[in-house]
Every structure is written in C-alpha cells, then in structure tokens.
N, C-alpha and C positions, 0 to 999 in steps of 0.2 A: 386455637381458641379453647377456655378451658370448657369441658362440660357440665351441665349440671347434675347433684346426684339425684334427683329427681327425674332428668333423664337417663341416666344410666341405670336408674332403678327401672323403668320401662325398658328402657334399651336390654336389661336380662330375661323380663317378664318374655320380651316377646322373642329371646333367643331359647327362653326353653321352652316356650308356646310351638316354637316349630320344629324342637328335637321332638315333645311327644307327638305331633304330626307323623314324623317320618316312621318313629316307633311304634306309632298304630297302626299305621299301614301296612307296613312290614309285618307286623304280628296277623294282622286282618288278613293278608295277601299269605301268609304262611299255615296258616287255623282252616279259609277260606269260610268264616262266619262272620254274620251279621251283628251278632250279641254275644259277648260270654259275663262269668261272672269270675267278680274276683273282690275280696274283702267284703264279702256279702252284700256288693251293692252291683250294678250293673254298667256295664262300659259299652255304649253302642255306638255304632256308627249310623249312617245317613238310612239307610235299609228298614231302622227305626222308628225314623221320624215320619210325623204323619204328616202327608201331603194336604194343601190346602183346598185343594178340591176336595177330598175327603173329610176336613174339619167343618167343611161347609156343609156337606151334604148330610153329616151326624148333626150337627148345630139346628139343621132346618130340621131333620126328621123328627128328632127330640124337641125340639118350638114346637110343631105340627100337634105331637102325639100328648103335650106336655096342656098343650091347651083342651085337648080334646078328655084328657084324664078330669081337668079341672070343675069342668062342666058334669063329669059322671059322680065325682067323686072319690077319683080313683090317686091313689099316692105315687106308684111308684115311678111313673114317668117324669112325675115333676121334679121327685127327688133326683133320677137319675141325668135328668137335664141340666140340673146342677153342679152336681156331680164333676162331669165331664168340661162343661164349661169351667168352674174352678180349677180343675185339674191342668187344663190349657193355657188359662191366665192369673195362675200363679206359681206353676211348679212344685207344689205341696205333694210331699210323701204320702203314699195311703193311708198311711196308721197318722198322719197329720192330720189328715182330712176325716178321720173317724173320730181323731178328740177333739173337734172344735166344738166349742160354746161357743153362746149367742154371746155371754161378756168378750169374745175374743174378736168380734167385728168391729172395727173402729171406722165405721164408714160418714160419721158427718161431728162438724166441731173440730175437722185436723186438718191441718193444711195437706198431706196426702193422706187419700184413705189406706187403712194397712189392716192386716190379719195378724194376730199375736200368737203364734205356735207357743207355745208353754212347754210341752215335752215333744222336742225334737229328736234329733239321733244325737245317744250320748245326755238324753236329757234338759238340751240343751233349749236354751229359751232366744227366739228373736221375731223382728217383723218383717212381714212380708208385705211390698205397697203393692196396692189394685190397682189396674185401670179404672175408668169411670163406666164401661162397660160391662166390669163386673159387679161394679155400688151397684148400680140401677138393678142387676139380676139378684142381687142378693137383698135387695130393700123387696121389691116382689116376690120373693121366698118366703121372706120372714112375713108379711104380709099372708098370704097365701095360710103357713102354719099358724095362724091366728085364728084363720075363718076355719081351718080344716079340723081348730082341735088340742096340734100337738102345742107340749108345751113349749113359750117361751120367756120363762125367766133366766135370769142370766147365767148358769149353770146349767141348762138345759143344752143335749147334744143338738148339734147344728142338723143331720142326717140322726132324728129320732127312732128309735125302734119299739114299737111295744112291746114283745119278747124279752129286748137283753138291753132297754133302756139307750143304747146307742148302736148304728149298724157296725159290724167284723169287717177287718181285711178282706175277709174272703165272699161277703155279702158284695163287697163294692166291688172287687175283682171278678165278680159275676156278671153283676148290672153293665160291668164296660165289655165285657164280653157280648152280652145279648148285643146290645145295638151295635158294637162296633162290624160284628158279623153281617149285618144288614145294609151297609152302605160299603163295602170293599171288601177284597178276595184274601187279601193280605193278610199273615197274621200280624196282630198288634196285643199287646198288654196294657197293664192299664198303666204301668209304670213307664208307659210310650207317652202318655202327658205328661210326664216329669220334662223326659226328653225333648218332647217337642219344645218346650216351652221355653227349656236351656240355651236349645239350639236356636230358637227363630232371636230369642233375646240378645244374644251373643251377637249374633250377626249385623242386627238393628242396633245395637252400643258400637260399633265397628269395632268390637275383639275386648270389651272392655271386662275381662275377667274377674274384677274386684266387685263388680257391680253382680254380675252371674253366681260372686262365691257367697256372696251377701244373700241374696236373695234364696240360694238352695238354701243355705247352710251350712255348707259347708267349711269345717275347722280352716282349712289349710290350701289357701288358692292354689298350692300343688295338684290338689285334688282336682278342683274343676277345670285345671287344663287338661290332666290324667283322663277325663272322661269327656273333656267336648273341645279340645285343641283342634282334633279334624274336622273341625264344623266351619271352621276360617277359611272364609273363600277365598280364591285364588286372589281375589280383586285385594281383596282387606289386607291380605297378605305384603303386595306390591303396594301399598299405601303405607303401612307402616314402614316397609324399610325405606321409603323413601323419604318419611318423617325422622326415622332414626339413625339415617347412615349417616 
C-alpha cells in the first residue's frame, strides 16, 4: 500500500527524533553533565527541568508573598511572581521577557490569547499563545501597575524599572535566583523555565515538535529536537512507532 508523503514526512521527523535521542545520551553518558552549552544557547536534559512539586511550591510562595507585598506597597514580589509564572507558561527567552510592552499582550478580542515577541533571537518576530491561566495573571498585573503607579501605555515595559526604564537580563536572573533558592536544594537557572516549559509541552502534544519549534522560536525544527528529542518518553516513543511502522 502506497504511503503518504505526509507520513513519511513524520515517518523521518521521528527517525531523527530518536538518532538525537541516542546522541544525547551518549554525549550525556560520555561528559557525565546535566547541561552544556553549545551555539550559545543551552542543551539540557531532564536534571534541568523543574519538578512539579517544586513549580508548586515557588507558585504558592510567590502568591503568598505577592499578596502580602500588595497590601504594603511593595513591587518586587509581585513583579517577580510574574515573572516566573510567565517564564513557565510560555517558554519566552529572558531578554524576551525584558522587551515586552504592554501593546505586545493580545489577551481578549482573539480567538487565542498570544504574546508578540517583536525581537526574538536573530531578530526575529512571532507569537506566542497563553493559556487562560496566564490571561487572568497578566489582566491582574496590568491592573495592579495601574494602582501602583507604573506606567501603562502601550510602549510601556511589561517589568518596568525606574532606574533604566525596563528590568536587565541580569536584574531577572537574580529575582529567579532569590526565590528559586527558597523552595529546593537544587541548582536551577532561570533559563530552567524555558526548559521546563519545552519539556512538559512536548510531552503533553505527544512528541509534537513543530508545535514546540513554533512556540520557542526556533528557526529549524532541527533545533528543537537537538535540545529536547530526550524528553520523549519511553511511552510516546512506543506509540509513535506503532502509528508509523
């Protein structure tokens, strides 16, 4: 029976979804690391990712402390509750999530809601869609900067800074530092909510890598099996070839 090339277009996706499998491993198993870098961007495996007990236990700390700021008048919990939560469900670069304006929130009037990166890596302009659990935190944010103050017109930064008018790489890579230390022994980066978020996505589409290359960014769905092909469970694994043999 002939095949179609539509599957055989899958049929290769997932043959070379599991050479870099075996080839991260083997490098993983050869290095004996959790993380390296290569092309100045970061390749991790599972060591990386943050466990969901952990997302939980950051999510409540940061609600907790985020409320308790509110009432004092205090910014930086709220912002950095944000922060992190974004960072988790949407997989946005850090230097993404330092250029965002408020015109860059497309949260009502669209059939999904979505973030507009305007300068991604390479320059590059796409959207990214939300769940509806991050509209609602982001519509109480923008809320929130209205009563506290900062501005928001539509060129205004989303994480405002008085200082230098919008927070630094290294301002945000601090803030996930402070609390991520607070709730696990582990170390993590902040560029572990990129990961985490590739990773849980990946698994939840069952291996659907065009939807994960979309969503990073990424130029060349090469790429995003290059850095998260080892995140396909054994299970998704045995399902696909049993869709594709």
């Amino acid at each position: 029976m002939a095949i179609s090339k539509e599957k055989r277009s899958v049929t290769g996706l997932f043959k070379q979804a599991l050479k870099f499998i075996f080839l991260h491993d083997l490098q993983t198993h050869r290095k004996g690391k959790h993380c390296e870098k290569r092309d100045k961007d970061w390749i991790c495996d599972e060591g990386r990712l943050i466990p969901r007990p952990v997302q939980q236990r950051l999510k409540q700390l940061l609600g907790n402390e985020s409320k308790k700021a509110k009432k004092k008048g205090v910014k930086f919990p709220v912002k950095d509750y944000l922060l992190i939560d974004l960072g988790l469900q949407s997989g946005l670069r850090v230097e993404e999530m330092c250029n965002l304006e408020i015109r860059d929130l497309y949260l009502d009037d669209v059939v999904i809601p979505f973030v507009h990166v305007r300068h991604g890596k390479g320059d590059e302009e796409r959207r990214v869609q939300i769940p509806t659990e991050l509209v609602r935190h982001l519509k109480k944010y923008m809320s929130w900067k209205k009563k506290f103050g900062e501005p928001t017109n539509e060129t205004a930064p989303l994480f405002y800074s008085v200082r230098r008018g919008k927070f630094t790489k290294m301002a945000l890579q601090k803030s996930f530092g402070r609390w991520i230390k607070k709730v696990t022994k582990m170390h993590h980066s902040i560029h572990d909510l990129r990961h985490t978020y590739a990773s849980e996505l990946l698994l939840a589409s069952g291996g659907d890598f065009t939807l994960v290359s979309r969503q990073l960014g990424h130029r060349n769905i090469n790429t995003t099996m290059k850095y998260y092909a080892h995140v396909v469970s054994e299970n998704t694994v045995n399902s696909l070839k049993k869709l594709y043999k």
